[in-house]
C-alpha positions in Angstrom: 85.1 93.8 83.0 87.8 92.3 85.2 86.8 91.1 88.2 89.7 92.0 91.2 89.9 90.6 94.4 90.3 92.8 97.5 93.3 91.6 99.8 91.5 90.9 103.1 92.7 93.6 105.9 93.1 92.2 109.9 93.6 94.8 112.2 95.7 94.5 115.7 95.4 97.5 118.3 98.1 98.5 120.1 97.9 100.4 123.3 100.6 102.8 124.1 99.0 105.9 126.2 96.5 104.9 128.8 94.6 108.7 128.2 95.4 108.9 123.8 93.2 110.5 122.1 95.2 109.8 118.4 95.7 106.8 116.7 99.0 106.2 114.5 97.9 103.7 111.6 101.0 101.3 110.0 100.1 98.8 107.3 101.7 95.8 106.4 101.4 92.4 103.9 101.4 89.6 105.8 101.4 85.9 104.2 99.5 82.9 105.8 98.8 79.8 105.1 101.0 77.1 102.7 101.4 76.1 99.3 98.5 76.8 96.9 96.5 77.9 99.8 99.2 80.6 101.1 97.3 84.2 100.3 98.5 87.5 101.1 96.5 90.5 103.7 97.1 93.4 105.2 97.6 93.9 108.9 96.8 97.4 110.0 98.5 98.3 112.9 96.6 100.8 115.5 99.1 102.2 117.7 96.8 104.4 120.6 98.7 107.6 121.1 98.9 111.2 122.6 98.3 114.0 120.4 101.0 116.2 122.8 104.0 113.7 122.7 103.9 113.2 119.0 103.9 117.3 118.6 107.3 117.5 120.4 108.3 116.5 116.5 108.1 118.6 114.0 106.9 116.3 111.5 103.3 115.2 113.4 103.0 119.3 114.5 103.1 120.5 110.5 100.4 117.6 110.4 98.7 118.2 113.0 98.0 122.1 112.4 96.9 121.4 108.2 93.7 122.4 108.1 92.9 119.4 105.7 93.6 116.9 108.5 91.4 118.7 111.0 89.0 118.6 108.6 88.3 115.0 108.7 87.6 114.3 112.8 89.0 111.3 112.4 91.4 111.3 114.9 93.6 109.3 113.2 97.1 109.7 110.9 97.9 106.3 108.4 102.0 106.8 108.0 103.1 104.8 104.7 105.9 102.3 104.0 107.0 102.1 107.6 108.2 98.8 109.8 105.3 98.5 112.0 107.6 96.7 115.0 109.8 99.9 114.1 107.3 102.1 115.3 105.9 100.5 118.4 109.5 100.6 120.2 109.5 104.2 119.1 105.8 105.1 120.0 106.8 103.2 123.7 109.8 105.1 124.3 108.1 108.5 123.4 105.5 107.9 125.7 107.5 106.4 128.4 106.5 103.0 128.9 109.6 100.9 127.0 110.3 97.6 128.1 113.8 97.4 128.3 113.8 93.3 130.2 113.3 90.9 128.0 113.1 92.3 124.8 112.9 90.5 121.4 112.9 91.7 118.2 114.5 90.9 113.9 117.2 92.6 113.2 115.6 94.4 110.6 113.2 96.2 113.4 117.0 97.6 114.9 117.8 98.6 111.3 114.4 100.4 110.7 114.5 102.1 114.3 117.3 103.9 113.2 115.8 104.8 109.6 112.6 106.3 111.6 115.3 107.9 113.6 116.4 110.1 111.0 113.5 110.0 108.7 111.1 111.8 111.8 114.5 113.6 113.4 114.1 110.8 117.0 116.9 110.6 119.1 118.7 107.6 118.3 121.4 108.3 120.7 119.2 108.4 123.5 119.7 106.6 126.5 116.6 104.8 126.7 116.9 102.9 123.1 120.8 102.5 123.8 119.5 100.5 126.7 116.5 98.5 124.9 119.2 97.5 122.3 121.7 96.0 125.2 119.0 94.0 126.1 117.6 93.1 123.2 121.6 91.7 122.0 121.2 89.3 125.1 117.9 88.2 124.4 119.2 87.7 120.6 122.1 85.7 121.8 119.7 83.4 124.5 118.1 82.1 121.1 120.5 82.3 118.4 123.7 81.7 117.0 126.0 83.5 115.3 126.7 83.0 111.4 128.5 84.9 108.7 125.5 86.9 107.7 124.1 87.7 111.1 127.5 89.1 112.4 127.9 91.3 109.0 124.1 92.4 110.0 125.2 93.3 113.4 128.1 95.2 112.9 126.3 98.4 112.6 124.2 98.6 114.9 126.2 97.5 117.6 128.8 100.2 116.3 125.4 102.4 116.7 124.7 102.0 119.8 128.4 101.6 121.3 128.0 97.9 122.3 131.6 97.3 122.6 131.5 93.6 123.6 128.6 93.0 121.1 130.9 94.3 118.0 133.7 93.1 119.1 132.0 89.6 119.3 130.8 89.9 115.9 134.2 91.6 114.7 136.0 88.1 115.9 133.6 85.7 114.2 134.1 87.4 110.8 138.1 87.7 110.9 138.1 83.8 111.7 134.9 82.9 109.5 134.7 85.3 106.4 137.5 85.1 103.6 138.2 88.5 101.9 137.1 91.9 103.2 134.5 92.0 106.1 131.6 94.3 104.9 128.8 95.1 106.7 125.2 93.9 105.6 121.6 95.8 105.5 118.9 93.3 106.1 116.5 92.5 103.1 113.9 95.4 102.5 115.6 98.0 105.0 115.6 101.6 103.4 119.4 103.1 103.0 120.1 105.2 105.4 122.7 108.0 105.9 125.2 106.0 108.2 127.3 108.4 110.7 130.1 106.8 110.1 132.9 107.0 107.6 133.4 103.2 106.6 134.2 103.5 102.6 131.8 101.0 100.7 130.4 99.3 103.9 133.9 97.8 104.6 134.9 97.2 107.9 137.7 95.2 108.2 140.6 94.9 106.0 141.6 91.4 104.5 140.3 88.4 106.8 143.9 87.0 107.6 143.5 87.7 111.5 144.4 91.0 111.4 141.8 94.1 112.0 142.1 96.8 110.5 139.6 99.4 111.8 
């Protein structure tokens, strides 16, 4: 018989209501170490949370009332295939406790926030994450600059969350930098999501010859 070998599991807690009595479980592979020696594991993410909050969604109530889950006492719910980072904004900003200074995060996680936002029917027009966005954009642009494929990454998003100066920043740099139509990009393993706007085949702007065409 084949012998396998079990992917080793780390596990980081993540403390979100001071009185939970839940705990939201998100997995995720993780890589470490180099070369030959580079293996994968699984970080399980332990996000402490109130029961109440999460029933304000219909999604965690229909889960929360199955008899099969209240069955197990475990007090705990393992959600699947979800961006951990994703979740941890949203878990702080349905609990109230969002750090909206200096916030920094990939620009996948801004992506996936707004793929949990219509996957579990959140708010992504709230105030609150409009905010924590602004701030994470000048955070983002303390520590990096601007190419071709992180302005095409931006675009939505900052059309999102009505960042004007942001997408208009980004805008600029493609007309002058990016030959041919500007489309917008999805980061690498980001789910598809149902855009709300009405941009035909992710395109943009029109021809790149310093003229926008929005």
């Amino acid at each position: 018989m084949a012998s396998t070998t079990e992917i080793p599991m780390e596990h980081e807690r993540h403390h979100i209501a001071p009185e939970h009595d839940l705990i939201i479980i998100v997995k995720e592979t993780k890589l470490h170490g180099e070369g030959r020696d580079r293996e994968h594991f699984i970080l399980v993410h332990e996000f402490e949370v109130a029961a109440t909050v999460m029933r304000e969604y219909r999604y965690f109530n229909v889960i929360f009332d199955n008899k099969q889950w209240a069955d197990t006492g475990k007090g705990s719910y393992e959600i699947k295939g979800d961006d951990p980072a994703a979740w941890e904004v949203w878990l702080q900003l349905l609990h109230g406790c969002l750090d909206t200074t200096e916030v920094e995060a990939k620009i996948s996680t801004i992506w996936n926030l707004l793929v949990l936002a219509v996957k579990y029917n959140f708010d992504g027009h709230c105030p609150e994450l409009r905010k924590w966005f602004f701030a994470w954009y000048e955070t983002f642009c303390k520590h990096k600059t601007l190419n071709q494929l992180v302005c095409r990454e931006l675009l939505y998003p900052c059309y999102f969350f009505d960042h004007a100066v942001a997408f208009a920043t980004v805008t600029e740099f493609l007309v002058y930098n990016m030959n041919g139509h500007i489309e917008e990009h999805m980061p690498d393993g980001v789910e598809s999501i149902q855009k709300e706007h009405h941009m035909a085949n992710n395109r943009v702007i029109g021809e790149s010859n310093h003229h926008t065409h929005l």
